[in-house]
N, C-alpha and C positions, 0 to 999 in steps of 0.2 A: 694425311688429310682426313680421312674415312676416321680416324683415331680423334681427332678433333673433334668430327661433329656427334661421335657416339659418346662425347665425354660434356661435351656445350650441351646436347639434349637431356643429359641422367642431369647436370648441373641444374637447366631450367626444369625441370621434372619437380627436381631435389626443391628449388627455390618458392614452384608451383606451392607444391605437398607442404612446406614450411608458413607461409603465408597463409593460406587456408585454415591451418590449423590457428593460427594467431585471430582469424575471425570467427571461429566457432561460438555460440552463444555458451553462457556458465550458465548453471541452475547455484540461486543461493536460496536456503532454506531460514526464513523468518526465527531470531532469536525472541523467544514468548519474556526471557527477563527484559531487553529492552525495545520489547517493542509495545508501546501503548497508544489507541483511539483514541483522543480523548472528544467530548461537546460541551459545545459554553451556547446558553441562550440566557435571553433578559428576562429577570424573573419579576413581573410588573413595574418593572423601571425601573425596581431598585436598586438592584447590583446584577451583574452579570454571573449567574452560574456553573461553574468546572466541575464536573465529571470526568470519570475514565472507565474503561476498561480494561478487567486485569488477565482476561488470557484472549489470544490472536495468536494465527498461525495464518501459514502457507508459505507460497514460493514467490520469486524473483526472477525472472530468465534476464539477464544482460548480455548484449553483444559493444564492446565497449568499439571495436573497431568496425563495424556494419550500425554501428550507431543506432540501434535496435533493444526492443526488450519488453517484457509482459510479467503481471504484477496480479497477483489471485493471493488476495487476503480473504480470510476466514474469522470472525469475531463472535467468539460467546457469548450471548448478549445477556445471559445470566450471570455473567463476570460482572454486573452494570455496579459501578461503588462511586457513591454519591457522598463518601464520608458519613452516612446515615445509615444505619443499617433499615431500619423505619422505610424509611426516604428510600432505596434500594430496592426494596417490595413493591411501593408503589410504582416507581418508574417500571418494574417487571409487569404488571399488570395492564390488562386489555386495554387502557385507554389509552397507555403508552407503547411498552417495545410488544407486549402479548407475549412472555419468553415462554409461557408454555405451548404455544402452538409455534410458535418463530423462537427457539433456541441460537440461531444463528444470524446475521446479517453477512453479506458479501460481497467483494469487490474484486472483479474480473475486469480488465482493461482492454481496450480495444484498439488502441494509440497510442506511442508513448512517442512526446515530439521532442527533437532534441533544439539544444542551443548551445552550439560547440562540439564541447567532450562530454558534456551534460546533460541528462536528463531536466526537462523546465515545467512541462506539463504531460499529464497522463489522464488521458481518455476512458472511459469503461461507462458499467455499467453495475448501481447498487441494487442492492435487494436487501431492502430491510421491514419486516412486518409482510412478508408478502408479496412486495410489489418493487418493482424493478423500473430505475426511472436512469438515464443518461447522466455522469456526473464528471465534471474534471475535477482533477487534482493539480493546483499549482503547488511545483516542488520548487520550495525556497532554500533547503541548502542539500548538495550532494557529494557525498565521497569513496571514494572505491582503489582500496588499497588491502595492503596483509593486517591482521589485527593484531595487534603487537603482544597480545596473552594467548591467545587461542591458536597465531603463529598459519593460519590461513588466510588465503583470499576474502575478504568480506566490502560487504556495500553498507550505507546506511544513508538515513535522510530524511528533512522533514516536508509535509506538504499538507494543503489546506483545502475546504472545500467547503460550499455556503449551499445548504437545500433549506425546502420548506418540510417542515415534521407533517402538516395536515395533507401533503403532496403522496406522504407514507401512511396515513390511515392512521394518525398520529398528535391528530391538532385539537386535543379536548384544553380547554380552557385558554387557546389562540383568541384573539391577541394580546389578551393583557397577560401572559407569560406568553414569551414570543414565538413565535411559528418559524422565526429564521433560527438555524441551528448551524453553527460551525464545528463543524469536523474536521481537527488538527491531527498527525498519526505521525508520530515516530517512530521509525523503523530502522532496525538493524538485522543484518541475515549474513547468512557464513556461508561460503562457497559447499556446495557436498560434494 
């Protein structure tokens, strides 16, 4: 009997230890090739404007089974490509992102709220030009599997977010070039 329960206790120990491990958080590490910011604003009504940015970095923390996770991007904002290299400069300059005193914008989140197995929305906080304002991110698609070339754990996904640029120290010539600014990010990051 005494054999029994020294063998049931290593068992649940064993099953304990097992499980636990299955809800550890991953850290994944932001792919810079496919990961890009991009913003679309109205450029006095006439058509809608896309831009991107061409380097972004940082991390990803998922817990896929504590339903959990934190999300610290990092964006160059001297990467800013407008198809113009002209156009490029200008947007760099003090009316706009300022990249010489603010080289970076950031996004550190605070909440990431789930729906299912899935991440739907994420919480945080930007910092771009200086100032740091509350922003979500609705995440419209997510997936999180091995990446069939790279042969590791990876997540990826896209998500959106609607601020005001004059909110950023960033509203010269608002309203007739629009002061609402959508910021779309696609992301992709590999397990480390």
């Amino acid at each position: 009997m005494k054999k029994h329960i020294t063998t049931l206790a290593i068992a649940l120990t064993a099953a304990t230890l097992a499980t636990s491990s299955l809800a550890a958080p991953e850290t994944y590490v932001l792919d810079g090739s496919h990961t890009f910011p991009r913003f679309s604003y109205s450029h006095f009504g006439f058509s809608t404007q896309l831009s991107h940015f061409d380097k972004t970095s940082g991390k990803v923390v998922f817990d896929k089974v504590a339903k959990t996770g934190s999300v610290d991007i990092v964006i160059d904002t001297q990467s800013v490509n407008t198809g113009f290299p002209t156009f490029n400069e200008h947007i760099q300059g003090e009316d706009f992102l300022d990249t010489v005193k603010f080289p970076t914008a950031t996004f550190k989140s605070t909440k990431v709220v789930f729906k299912g197995d899935k991440p739907s929305r994420i919480e945080g906080r930007l910092t771009l030009k200086g100032v740091t304002k509350p922003v979500t991110l609705t995440v419209t698609s997510f997936l999180s599997m091995p990446h069939p070339m790279m042969k590791k754990d990876a997540i990826g996904a896209n998500a959106y977010t609607v601020i005001k640029r004059s909110e950023f120290n960033a509203g010269k010539y608002a309203p007739h070039v629009g002061d609402e600014v959508r910021i779309d990010i696609a992301v992709e990051a590999v397990k480390e």
